[in-house]
Structure formats: C-alpha cells, structure tokens
VOBALO-22864 format. One record per residue: residue in one letter; x negated, y, z of N, C-alpha, C, O in turn; residue number from 1. Coordinates in Angstrom, 2 decimals. Layout:
N
<r a,<X,Y,Z>,<X,Y,Z>,<X,Y,Z>,<X,Y,Z>,NUM>
...
This chain:
183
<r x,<75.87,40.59,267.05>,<77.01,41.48,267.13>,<76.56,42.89,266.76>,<75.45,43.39,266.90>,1>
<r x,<77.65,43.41,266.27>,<77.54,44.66,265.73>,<77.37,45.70,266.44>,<78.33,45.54,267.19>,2>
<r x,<76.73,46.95,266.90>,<76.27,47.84,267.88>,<78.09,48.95,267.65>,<78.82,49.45,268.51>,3>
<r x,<78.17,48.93,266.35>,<79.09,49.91,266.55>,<80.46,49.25,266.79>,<81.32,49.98,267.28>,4>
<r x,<80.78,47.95,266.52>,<81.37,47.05,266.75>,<82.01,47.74,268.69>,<83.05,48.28,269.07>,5>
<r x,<80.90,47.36,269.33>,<80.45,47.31,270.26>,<81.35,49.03,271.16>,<82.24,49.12,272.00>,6>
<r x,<80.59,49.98,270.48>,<81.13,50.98,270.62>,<82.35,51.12,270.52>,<82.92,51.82,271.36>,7>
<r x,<83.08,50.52,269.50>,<84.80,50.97,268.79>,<85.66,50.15,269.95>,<86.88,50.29,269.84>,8>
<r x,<85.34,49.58,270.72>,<85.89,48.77,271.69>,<86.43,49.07,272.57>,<87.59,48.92,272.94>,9>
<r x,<85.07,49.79,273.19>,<84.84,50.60,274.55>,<85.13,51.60,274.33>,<85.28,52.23,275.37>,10>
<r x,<85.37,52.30,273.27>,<86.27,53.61,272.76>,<87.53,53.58,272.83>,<88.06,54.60,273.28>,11>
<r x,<88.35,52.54,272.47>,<89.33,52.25,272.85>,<89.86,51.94,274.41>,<90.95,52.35,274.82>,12>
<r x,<88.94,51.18,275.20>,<89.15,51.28,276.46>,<89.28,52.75,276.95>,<90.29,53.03,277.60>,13>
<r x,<88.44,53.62,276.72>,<88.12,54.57,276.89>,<89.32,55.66,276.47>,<89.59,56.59,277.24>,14>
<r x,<90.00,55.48,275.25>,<91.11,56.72,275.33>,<92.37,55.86,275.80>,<93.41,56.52,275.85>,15>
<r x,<92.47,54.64,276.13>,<94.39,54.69,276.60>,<93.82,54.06,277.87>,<94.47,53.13,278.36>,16>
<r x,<92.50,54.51,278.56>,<92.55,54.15,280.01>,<92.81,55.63,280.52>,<91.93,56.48,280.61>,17>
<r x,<94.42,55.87,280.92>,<94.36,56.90,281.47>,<94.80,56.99,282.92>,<95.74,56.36,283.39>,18>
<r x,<94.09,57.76,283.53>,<94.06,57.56,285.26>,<92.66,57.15,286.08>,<92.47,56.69,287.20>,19>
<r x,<91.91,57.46,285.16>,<89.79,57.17,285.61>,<89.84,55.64,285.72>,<90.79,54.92,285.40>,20>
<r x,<88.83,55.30,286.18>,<87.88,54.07,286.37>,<88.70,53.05,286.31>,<88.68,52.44,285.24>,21>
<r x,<89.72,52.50,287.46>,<90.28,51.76,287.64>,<91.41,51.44,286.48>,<91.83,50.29,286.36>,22>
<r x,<91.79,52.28,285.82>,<92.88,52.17,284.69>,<91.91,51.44,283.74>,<92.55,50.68,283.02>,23>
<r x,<90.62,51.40,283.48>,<90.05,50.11,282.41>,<90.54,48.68,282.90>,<90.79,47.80,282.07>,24>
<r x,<90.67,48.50,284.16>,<90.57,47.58,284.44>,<91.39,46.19,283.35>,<90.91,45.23,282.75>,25>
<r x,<92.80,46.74,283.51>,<93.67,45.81,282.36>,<93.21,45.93,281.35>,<93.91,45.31,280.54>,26>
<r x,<92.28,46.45,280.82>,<91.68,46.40,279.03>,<91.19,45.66,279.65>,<91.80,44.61,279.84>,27>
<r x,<89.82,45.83,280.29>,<88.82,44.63,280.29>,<89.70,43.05,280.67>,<89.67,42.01,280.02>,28>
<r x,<90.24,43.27,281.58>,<90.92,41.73,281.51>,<91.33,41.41,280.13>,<91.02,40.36,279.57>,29>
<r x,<91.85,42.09,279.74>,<92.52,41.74,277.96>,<91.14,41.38,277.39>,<90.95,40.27,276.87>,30>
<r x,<90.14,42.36,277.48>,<88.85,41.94,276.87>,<88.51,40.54,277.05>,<88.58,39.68,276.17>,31>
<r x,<88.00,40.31,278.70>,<88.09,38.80,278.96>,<88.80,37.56,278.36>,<88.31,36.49,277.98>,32>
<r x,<90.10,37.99,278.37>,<90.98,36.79,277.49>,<90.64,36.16,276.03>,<90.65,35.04,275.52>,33>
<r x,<90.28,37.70,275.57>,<90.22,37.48,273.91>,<88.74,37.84,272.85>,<88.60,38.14,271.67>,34>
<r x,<87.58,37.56,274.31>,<86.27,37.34,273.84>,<85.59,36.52,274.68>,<86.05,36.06,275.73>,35>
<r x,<83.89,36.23,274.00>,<83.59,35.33,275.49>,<82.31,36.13,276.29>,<81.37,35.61,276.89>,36>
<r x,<82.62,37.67,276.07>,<81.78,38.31,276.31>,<81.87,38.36,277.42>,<80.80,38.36,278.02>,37>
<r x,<83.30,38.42,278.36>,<83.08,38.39,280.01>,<84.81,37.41,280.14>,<85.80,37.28,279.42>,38>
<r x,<84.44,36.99,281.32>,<85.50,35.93,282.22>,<86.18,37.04,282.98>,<85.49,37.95,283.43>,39>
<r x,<87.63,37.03,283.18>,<88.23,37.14,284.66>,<87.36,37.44,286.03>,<87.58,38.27,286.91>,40>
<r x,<86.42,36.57,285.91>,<85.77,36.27,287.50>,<84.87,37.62,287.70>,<84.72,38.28,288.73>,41>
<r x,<84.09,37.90,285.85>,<83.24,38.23,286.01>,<83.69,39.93,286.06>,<83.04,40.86,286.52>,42>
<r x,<84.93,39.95,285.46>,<85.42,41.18,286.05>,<85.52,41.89,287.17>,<85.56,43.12,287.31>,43>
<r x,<85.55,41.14,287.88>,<86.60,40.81,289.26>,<85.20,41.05,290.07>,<85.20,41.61,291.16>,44>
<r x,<83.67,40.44,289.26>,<82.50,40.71,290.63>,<82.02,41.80,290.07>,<81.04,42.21,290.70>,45>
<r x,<82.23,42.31,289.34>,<81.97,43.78,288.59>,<82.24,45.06,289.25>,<81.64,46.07,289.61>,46>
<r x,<84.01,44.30,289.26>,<84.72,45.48,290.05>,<84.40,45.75,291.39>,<84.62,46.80,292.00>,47>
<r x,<83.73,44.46,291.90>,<83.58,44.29,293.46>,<82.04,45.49,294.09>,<81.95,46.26,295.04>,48>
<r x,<80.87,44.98,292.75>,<79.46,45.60,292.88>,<80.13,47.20,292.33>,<79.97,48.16,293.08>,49>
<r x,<80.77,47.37,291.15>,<81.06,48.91,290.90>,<81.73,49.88,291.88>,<81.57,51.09,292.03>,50>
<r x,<82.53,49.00,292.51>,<83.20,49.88,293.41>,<82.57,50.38,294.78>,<83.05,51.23,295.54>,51>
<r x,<81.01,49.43,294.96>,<80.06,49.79,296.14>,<78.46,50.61,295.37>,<77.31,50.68,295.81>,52>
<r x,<78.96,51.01,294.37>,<77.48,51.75,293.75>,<77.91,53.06,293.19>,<79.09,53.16,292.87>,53>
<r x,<77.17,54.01,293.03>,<77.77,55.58,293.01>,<78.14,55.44,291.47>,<77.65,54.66,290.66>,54>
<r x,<78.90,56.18,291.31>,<79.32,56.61,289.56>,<80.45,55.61,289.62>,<80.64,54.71,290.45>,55>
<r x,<81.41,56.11,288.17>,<82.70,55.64,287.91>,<82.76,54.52,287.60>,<81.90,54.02,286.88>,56>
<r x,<83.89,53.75,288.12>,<84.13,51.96,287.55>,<83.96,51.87,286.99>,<82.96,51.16,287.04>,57>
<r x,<84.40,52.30,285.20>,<84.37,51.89,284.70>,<83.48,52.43,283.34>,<83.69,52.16,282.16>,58>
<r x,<82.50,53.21,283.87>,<81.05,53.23,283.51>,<80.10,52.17,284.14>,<79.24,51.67,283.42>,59>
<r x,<80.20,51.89,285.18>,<79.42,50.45,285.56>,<79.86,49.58,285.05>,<79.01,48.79,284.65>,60>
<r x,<81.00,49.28,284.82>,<81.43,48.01,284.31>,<81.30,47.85,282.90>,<81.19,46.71,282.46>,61>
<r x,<81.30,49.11,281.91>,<81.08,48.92,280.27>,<79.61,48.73,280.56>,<79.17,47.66,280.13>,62>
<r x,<78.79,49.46,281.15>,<77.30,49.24,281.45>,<76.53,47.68,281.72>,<75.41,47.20,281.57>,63>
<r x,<77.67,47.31,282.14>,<76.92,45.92,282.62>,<77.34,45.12,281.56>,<76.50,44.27,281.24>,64>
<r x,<78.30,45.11,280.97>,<78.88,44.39,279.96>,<77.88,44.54,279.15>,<76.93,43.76,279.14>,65>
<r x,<77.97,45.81,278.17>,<76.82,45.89,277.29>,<75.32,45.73,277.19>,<74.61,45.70,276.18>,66>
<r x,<74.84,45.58,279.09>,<73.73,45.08,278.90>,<72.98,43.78,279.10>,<71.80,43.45,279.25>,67>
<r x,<74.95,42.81,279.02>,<74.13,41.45,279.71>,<74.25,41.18,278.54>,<73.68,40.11,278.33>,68>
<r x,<75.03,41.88,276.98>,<74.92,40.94,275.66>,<74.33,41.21,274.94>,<74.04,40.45,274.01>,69>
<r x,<73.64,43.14,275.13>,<72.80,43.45,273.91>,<71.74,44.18,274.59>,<70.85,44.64,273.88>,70>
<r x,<71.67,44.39,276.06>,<70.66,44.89,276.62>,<70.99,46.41,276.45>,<71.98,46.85,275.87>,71>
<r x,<69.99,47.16,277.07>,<69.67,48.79,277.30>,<70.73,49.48,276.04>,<71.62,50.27,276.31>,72>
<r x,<70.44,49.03,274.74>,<71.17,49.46,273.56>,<72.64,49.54,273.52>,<73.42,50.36,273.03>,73>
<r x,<72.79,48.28,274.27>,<74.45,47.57,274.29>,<74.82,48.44,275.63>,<76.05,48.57,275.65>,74>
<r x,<74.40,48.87,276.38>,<74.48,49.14,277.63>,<75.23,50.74,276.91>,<76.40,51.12,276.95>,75>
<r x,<73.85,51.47,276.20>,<74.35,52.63,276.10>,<75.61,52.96,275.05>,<76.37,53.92,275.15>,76>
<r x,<75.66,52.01,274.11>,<76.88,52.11,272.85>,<78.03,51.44,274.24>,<78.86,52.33,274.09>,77>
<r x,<78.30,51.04,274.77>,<79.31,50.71,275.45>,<79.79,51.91,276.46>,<80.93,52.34,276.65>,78>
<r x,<78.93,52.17,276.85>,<78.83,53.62,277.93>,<79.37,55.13,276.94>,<80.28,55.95,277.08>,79>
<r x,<78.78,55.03,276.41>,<79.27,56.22,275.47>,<80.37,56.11,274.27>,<80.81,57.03,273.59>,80>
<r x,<80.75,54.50,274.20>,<82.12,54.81,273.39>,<83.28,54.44,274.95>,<84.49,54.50,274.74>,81>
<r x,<82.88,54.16,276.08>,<84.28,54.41,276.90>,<84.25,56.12,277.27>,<85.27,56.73,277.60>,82>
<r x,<83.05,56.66,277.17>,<83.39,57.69,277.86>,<83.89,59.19,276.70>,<84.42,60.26,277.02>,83>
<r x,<83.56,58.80,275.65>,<83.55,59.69,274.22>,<85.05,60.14,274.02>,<85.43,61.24,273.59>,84>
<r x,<85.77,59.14,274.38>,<87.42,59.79,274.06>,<87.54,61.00,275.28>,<87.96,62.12,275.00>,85>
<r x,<87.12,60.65,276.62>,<87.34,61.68,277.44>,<86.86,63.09,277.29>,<87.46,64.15,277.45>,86>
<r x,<85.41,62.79,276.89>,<84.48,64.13,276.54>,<85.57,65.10,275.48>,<85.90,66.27,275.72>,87>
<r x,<86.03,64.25,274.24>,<86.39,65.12,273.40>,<88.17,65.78,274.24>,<88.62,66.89,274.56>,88>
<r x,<88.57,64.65,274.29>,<90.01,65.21,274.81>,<90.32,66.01,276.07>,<91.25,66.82,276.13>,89>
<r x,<89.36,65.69,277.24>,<89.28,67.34,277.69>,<88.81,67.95,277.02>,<89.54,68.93,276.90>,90>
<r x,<87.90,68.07,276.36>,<87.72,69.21,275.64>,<88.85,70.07,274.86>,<89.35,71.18,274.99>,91>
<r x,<88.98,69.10,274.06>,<90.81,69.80,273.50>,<91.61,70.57,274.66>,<91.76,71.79,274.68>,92>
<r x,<92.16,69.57,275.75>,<92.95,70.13,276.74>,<92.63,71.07,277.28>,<93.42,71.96,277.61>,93>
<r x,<91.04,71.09,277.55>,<91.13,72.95,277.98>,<91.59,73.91,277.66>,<92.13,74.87,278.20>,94>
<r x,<91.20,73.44,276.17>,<91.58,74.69,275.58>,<92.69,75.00,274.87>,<92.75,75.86,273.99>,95>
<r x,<94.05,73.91,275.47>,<94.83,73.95,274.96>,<95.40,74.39,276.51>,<96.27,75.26,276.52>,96>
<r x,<95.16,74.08,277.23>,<95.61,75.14,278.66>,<95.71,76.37,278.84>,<96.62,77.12,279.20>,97>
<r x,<94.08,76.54,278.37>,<93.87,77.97,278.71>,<94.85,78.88,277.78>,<95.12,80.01,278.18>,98>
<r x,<95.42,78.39,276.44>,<95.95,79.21,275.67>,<98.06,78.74,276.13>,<98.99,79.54,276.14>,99>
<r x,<98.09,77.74,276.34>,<99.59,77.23,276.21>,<99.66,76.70,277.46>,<100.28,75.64,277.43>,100>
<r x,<99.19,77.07,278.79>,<99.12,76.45,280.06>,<100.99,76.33,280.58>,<101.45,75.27,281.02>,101>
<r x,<101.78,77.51,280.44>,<102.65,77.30,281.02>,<104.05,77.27,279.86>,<105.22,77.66,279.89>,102>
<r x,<103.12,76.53,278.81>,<104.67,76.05,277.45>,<105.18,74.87,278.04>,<104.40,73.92,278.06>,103>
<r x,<106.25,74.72,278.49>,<107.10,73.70,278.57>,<106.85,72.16,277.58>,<107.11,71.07,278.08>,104>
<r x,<106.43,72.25,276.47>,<105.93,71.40,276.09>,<104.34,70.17,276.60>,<104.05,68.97,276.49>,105>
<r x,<103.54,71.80,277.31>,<102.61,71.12,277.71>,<102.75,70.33,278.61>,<102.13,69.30,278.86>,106>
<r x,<104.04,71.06,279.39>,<104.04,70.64,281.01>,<104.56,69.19,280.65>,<103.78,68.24,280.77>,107>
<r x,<106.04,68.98,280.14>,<106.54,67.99,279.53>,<105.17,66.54,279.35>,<105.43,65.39,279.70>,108>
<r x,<104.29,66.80,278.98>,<103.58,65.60,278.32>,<102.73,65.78,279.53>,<102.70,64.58,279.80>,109>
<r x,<102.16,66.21,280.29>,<101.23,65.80,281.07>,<102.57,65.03,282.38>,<102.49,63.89,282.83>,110>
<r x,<103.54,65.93,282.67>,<104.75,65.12,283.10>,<104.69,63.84,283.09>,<104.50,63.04,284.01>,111>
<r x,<104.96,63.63,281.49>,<105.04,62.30,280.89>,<103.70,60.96,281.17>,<103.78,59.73,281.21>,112>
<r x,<102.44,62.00,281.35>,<101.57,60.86,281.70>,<101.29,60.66,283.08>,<100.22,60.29,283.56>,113>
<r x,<102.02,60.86,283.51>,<101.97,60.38,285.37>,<102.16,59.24,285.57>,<101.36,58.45,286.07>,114>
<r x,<103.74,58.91,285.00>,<103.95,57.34,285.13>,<102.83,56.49,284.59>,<102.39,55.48,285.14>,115>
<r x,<102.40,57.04,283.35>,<101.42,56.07,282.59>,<100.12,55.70,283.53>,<99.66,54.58,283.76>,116>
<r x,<99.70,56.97,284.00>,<98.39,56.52,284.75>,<98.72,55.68,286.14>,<97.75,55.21,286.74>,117>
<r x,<99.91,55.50,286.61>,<100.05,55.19,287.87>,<100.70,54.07,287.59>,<101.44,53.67,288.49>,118>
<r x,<100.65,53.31,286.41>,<101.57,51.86,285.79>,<100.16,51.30,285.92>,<99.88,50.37,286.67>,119>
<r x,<98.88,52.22,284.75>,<98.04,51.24,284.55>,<96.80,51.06,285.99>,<95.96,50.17,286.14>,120>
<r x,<97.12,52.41,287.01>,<96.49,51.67,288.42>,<96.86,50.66,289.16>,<96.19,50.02,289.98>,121>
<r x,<98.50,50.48,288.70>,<99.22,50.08,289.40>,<98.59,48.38,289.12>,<98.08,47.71,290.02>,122>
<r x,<98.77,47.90,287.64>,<98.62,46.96,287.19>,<96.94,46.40,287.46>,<96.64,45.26,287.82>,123>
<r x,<96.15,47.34,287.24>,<94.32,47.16,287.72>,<94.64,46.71,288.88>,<94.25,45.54,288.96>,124>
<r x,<95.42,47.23,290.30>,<95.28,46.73,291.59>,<95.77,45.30,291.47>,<94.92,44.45,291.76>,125>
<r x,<97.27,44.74,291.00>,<97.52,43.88,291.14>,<96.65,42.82,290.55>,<96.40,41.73,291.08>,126>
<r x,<96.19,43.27,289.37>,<95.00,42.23,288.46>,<93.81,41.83,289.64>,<93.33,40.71,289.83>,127>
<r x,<93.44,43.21,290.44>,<92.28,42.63,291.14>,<92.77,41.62,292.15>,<92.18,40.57,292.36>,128>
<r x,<94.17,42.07,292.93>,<94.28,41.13,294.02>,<94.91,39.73,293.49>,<95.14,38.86,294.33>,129>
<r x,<95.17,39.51,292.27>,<95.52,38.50,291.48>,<94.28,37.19,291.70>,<94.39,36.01,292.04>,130>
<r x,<93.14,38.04,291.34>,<92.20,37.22,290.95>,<90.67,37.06,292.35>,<89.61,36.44,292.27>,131>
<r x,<91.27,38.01,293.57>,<90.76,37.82,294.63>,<91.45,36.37,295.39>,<90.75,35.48,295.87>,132>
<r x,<92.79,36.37,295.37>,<93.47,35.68,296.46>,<94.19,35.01,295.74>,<95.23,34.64,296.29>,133>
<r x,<94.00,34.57,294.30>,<94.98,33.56,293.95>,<94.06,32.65,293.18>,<93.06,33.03,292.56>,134>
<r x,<94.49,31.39,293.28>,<93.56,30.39,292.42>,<94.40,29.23,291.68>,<94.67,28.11,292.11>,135>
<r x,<94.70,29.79,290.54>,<95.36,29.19,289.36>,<95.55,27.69,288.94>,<96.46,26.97,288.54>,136>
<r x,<93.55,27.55,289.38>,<93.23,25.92,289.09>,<93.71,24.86,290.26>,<93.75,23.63,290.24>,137>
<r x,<94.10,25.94,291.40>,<94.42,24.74,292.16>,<94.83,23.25,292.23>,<95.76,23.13,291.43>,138>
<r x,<94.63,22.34,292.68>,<95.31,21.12,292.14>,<96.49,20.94,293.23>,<97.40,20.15,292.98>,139>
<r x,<96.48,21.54,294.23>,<97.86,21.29,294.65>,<98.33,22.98,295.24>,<97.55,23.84,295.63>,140>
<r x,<100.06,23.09,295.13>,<100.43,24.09,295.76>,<99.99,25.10,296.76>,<99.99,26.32,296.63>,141>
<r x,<99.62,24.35,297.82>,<99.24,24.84,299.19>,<97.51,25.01,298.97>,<96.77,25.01,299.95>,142>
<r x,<97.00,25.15,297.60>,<95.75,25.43,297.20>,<95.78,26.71,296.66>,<94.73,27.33,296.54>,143>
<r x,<97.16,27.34,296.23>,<96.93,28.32,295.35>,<96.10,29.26,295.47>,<95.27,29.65,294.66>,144>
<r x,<96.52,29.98,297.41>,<96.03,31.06,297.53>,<94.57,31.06,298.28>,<94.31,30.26,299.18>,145>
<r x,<93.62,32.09,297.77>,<92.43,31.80,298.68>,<92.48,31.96,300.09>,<92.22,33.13,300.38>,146>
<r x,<92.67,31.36,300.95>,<93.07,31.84,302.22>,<91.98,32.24,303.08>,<92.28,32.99,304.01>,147>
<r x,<90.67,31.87,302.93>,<89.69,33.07,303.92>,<89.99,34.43,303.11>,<90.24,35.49,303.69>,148>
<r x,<89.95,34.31,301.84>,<90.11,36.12,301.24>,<91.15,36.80,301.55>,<91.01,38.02,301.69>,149>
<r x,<92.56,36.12,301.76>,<94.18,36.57,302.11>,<93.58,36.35,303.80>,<94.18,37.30,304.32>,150>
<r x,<93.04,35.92,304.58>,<92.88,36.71,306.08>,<91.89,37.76,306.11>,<91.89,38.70,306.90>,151>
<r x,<90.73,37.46,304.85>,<89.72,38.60,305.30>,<90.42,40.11,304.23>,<89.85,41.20,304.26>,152>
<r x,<91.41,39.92,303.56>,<92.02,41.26,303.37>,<93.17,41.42,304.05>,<93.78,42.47,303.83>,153>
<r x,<93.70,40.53,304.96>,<94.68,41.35,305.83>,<94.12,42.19,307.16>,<94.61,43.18,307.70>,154>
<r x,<92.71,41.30,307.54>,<92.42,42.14,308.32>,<91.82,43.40,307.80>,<92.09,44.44,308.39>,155>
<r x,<91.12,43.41,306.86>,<90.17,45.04,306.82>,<91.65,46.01,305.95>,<91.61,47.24,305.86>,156>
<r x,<92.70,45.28,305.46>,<94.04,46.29,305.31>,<94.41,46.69,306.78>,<94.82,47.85,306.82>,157>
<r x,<94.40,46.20,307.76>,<95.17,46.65,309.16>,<93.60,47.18,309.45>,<93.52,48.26,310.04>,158>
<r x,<92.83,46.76,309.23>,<91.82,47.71,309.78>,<92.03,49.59,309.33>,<92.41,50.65,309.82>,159>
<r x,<91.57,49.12,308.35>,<91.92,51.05,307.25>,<93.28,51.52,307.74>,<93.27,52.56,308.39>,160>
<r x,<94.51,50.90,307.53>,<95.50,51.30,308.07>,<95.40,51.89,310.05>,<95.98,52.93,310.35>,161>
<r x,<94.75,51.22,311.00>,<94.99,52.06,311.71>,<94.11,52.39,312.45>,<94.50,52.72,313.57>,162>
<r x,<92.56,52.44,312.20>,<91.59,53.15,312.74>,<91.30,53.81,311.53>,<90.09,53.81,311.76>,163>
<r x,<91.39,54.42,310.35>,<90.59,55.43,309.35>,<89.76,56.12,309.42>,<89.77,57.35,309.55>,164>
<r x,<88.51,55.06,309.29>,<87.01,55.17,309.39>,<86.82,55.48,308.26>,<87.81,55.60,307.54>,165>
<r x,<85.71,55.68,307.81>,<84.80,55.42,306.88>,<84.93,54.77,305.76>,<84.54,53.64,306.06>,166>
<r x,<85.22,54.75,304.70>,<85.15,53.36,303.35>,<84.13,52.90,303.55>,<84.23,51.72,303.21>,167>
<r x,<82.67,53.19,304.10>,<81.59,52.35,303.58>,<81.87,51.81,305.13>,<80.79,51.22,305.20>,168>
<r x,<82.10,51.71,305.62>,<82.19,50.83,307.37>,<82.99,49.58,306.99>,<82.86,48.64,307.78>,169>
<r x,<83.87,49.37,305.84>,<84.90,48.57,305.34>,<84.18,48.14,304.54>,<84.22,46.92,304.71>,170>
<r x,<83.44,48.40,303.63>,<82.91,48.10,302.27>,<81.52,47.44,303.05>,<81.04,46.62,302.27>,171>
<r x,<81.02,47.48,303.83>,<80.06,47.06,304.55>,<80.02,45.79,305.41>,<79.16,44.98,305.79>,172>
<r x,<81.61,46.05,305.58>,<82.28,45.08,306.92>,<82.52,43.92,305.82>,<81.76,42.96,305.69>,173>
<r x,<83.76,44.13,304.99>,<83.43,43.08,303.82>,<82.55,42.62,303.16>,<82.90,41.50,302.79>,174>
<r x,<81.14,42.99,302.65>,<80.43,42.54,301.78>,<79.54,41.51,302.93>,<78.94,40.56,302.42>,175>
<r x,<79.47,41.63,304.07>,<78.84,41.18,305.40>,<79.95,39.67,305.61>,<79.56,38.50,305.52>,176>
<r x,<81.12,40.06,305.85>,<81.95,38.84,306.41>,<81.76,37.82,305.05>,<81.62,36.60,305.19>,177>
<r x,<81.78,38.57,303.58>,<81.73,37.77,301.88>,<80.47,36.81,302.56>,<80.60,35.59,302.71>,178>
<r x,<79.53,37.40,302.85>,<77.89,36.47,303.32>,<78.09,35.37,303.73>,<77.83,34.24,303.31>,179>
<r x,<78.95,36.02,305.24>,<78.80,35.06,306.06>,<79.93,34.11,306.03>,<79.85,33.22,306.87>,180>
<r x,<81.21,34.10,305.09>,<82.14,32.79,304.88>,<81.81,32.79,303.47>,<82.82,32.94,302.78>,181>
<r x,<80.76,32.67,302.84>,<79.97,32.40,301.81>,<81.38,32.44,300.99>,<81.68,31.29,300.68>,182>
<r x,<82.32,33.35,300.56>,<83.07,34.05,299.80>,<82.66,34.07,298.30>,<83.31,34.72,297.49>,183>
C-alpha cells in the first residue's frame, strides 16, 4: 500500500471530522466497512484503549491503524494526514477572526457548524454503544443484546450520574469488572 495513499485518507477523516476525537469515529466505521484494514470490533477496542491513554482519540486510533499495517511509517503518515486539515484550518480561522471576528457572516457559519459537530458526536456515541451492547450475529432474538455489558453500563451510568467522582474511578471500575466477567 501506498504511504500517501495512506495519508489522503486520514486527511480526509481529519477535515470533515468536526467536533475533536470522537467525531472520527463514523469515518473510521465507514473505513471498517469498505477496507480490511480494521473491523467494527477493532474500532470499538481502539476506542475503548484510546479513551484510557493521554492524547486525542482520534490520534490514537489513526496511530494504531497505521502502525498495525505499515508500522512506525504508517503510524506517522496516518497521524499527520488526520491531524494536517486542523493545523492548516485553524490556522486560517485565526486569522480570519482576528480580522472579521464580529461579521455576521463569520458568526453565521461557525453557527452553522454546531449542529454538524454535535450530529457527528452524536452518531460516534450511538456507533460505540451499537457495537458495545448489541450483537447482530445473534442466532436468536433474546441474543441480540450483550447483557453483562447492558448491566455493566447501566450500572457505572447510575454510578457517574449520582455520585460524580472521578472518570478514572469509572474507567478503572470498568476495565476491572471487563477482567473479571471476561468481557
């Protein structure tokens, strides 16, 4: 495979993921579908290890992609074409602030991308809990849903909801209970 190939991809993830990390998410599933470079699943344990290691989703996740198919190389052309649309286009936007901050036009389009970023979080969340708690292959109905994962996320949801601890006390508490109902 082609290195720049590689890059033009993750460049694309990279400028219509708007709303940070989690807004890749529906590219990469699209990715998944229509290569055999990563599965659904493997999204899904990506999202699980990225979301417990420092730095943005979806720099870990082009990172790992690119380095389970082309190594260190693939790692970095993947990393730097998701993140290259951002570098340049804030860049633009600064300096299209600093000069036209309060033109009605500007306001208008950043307006306009609210919904967008909060469709494509919207859609990343449902994709993840899609593919946590639902199981497609089931062979019968009452198989669909994973049901230790649909009790072990109702509890740590009523957990966060009404003691608001810590994320890593949750992220800790889950990756511990994943062990121990071998999840």
């Amino acid at each position: 495979m082609n290195l720049l190939l590689f890059f033009t991809i993750f460049a694309q993830i990279g400028l219509f993921a708007v709303g940070g990390g989690l807004a890749t998410l529906p590219f990469l599933f699209d990715l998944a579908d229509k290569s055999d470079w990563l599965t659904r699943e493997m999204v899904g344990n990506m999202l699980a290890v990225a979301q417990s290691l420092p730095g943005a989703i979806g720099v870990n996740t082009s990172a790992y992609t690119g380095f389970r198919y082309m190594g260190i190389t693939g790692a970095l052309c993947a990393v730097l074409g998701l993140i290259s649309p951002s570098i340049i286009i804030i860049t633009i936007v600064a300096r299209i602030l600093t000069a036209f901050g309060e033109n009605t036009v500007v306001k208008a389009v950043f307006s306009g991308l609210r919904p967008a970023a909060a469709g494509l979080l919207a859609a990343a969340g449902f994709g993840a809990i899609k593919l946590s708690l639902y199981k497609a292959s089931a062979p019968h109905w009452y198989e669909l849903l994973r049901w230790r994962e649909c009790i072990l996320f109702a509890v740590l949801f009523l957990a966060v909801y009404k003691f608001k601890k810590n994320p890593v006390i949750y992220i800790a508490a889950a990756g511990i209970a994943g062990v121990v109902l071998g999840l």
